[in-house]
C-alpha positions in Angstrom: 102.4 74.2 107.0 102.7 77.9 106.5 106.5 77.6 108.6 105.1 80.4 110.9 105.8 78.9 114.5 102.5 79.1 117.1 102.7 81.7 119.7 104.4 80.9 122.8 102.9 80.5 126.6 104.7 83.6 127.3 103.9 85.6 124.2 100.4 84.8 124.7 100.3 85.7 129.0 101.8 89.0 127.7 99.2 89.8 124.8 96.6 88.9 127.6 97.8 91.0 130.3 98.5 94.0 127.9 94.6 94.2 126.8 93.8 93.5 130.2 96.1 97.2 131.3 94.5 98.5 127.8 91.2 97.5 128.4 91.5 99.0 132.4 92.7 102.1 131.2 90.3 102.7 128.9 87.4 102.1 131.5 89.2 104.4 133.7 89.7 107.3 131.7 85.6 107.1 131.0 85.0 106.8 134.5 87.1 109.7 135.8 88.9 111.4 132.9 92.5 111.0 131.8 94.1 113.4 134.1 92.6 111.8 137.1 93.2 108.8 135.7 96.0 107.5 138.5 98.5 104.0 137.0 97.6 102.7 140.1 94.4 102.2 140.0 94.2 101.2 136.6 96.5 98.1 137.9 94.3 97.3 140.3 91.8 97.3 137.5 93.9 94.8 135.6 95.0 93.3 138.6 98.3 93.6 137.5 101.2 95.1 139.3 102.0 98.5 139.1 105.1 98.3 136.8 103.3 96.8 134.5 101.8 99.4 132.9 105.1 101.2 132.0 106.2 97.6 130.4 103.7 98.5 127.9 102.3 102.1 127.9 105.5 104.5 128.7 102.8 107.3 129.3 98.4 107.3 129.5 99.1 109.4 126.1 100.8 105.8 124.7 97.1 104.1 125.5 95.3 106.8 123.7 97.6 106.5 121.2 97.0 102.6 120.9 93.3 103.5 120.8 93.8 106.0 117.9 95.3 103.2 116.1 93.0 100.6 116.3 90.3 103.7 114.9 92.7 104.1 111.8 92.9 100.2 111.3 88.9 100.0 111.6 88.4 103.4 109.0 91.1 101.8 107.0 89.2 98.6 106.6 86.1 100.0 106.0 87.7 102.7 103.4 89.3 99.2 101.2 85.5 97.8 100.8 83.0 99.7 100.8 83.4 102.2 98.2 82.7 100.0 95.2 79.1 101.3 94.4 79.4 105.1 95.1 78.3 106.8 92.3 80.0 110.4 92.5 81.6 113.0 95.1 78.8 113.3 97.5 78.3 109.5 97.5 81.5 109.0 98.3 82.3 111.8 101.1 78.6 111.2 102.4 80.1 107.2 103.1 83.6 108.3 104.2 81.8 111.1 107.0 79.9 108.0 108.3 82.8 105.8 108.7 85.0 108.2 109.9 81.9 109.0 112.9 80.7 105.8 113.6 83.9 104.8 114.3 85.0 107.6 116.5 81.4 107.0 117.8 82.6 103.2 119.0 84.8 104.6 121.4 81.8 105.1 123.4 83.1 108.9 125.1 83.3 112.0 122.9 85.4 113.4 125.4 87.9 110.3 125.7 87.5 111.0 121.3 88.9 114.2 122.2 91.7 113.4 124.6 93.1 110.7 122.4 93.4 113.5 119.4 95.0 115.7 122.4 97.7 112.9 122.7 98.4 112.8 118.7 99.0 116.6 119.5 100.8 116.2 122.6 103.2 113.6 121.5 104.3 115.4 118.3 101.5 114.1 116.1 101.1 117.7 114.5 97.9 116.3 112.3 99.3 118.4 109.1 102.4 116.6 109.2 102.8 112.6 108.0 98.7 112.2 108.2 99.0 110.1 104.7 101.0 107.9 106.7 98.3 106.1 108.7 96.3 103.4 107.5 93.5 105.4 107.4 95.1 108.2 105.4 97.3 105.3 103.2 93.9 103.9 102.3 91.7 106.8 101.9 94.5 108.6 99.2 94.6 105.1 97.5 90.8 105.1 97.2 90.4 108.6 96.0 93.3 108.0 93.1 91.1 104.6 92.0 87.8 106.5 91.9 89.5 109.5 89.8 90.5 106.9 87.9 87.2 105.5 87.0 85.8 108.6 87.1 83.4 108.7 89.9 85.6 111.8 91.2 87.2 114.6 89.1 90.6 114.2 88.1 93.5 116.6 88.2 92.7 117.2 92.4 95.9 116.1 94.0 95.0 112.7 96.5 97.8 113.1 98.6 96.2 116.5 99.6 93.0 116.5 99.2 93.3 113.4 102.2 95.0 115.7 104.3 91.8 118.5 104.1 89.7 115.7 104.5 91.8 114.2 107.8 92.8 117.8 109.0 88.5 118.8 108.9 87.7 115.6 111.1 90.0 116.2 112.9 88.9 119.9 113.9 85.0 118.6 114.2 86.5 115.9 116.9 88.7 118.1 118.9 86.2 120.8 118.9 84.5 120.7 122.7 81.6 122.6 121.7 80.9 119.2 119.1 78.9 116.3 119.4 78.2 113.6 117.2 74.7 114.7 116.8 76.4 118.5 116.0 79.0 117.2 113.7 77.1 114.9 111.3 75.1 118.2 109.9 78.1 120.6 110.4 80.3 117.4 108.3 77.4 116.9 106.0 77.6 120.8 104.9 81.3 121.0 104.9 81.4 117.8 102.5 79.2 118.7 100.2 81.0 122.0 99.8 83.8 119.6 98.8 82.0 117.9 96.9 81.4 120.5 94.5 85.0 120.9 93.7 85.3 116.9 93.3 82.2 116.2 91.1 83.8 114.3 87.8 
């Protein structure tokens, strides 16, 4: 016995009906944008009442924002295990560009990729300021500082910073309209590997 109690009935109904409103707003906002996107019809969706949308989301921004999250959770994850074999710089940006696509690419909507860095934006998410502070920039500055330390990347190139040029670039290809994912692997592939040069041990 671990002393953790089981979830209750009600704690349970309420995780179910919040990924149900998640889930419904998400199809939504693919189907006819975000700002068409109306709380009412997502609830239909859900098949929930209309107030209980606001019970969990105060705003559409708050379900990008829950998206965003569950990107930074996955890129975290990914960042924590599968960096043991790269061998220098461009090994190691060439694997972090693919995570950091493929799992902006799992959203299934480059547009709905772009609205949800909108909301960071919107709701005071400036991406220079706190960005170490996800799990996907808490990770990545922890992996770059192990790596320096076995000398896969240069030492002396401040973590802390050198994740935020990495986050703030991504973040640039993403919220660019003109990108695609097809565009922005060889415009991310040139832009590492100019990086890469700096960060070769």
């Amino acid at each position: 016995m671990n002393g953790r109690k089981a979830p209750t009935k009600r704690t349970l109904q309420r995780e179910d009906t919040f990924q149900r409103v998640f889930d419904a707003a998400l199809a939504e906002f693919r189907r006819v944008g975000v700002e068409k996107a109306t709380v009412s019809e997502i609830c239909r969706r859900a098949g929930v009442a209309k107030g209980t949308f606001f019970f969990h989301f105060p705003t559409k921004d708050h379900v990008l924002l829950a998206r965003q999250q569950e990107i930074s959770d996955a890129m975290a994850r990914r960042i924590a295990s599968e960096f043991d074999d790269v061998s220098d710089a461009r090994a190691f940006l060439q694997r972090l560009t693919a995570i950091v696509l493929e799992e902006h690419q799992a959203v299934g909507d480059l547009e709905l990729v772009r609205q949800i860095n909108l909301a960071i934006v919107r709701q005071g998410g400036v991406p220079q300021l706190g960005v170490r502070q996800t799990p996907f920039g808490v990770t990545l500055a922890t992996q770059i500082r192990r790596l320096q330390r076995a000398g896969v990347l240069r030492s002396g190139v401040d973590a802390a910073r050198l994740t935020d040029c990495l986050r703030l670039s991504f973040f640039g290809f993403l919220l660019n309209p003109e990108s695609s994912f097809a565009t922005s692997r060889p415009q991310l592939a040139l832009l590492t590997s100019l990086i890469a040069e700096g960060l070769l041990a």
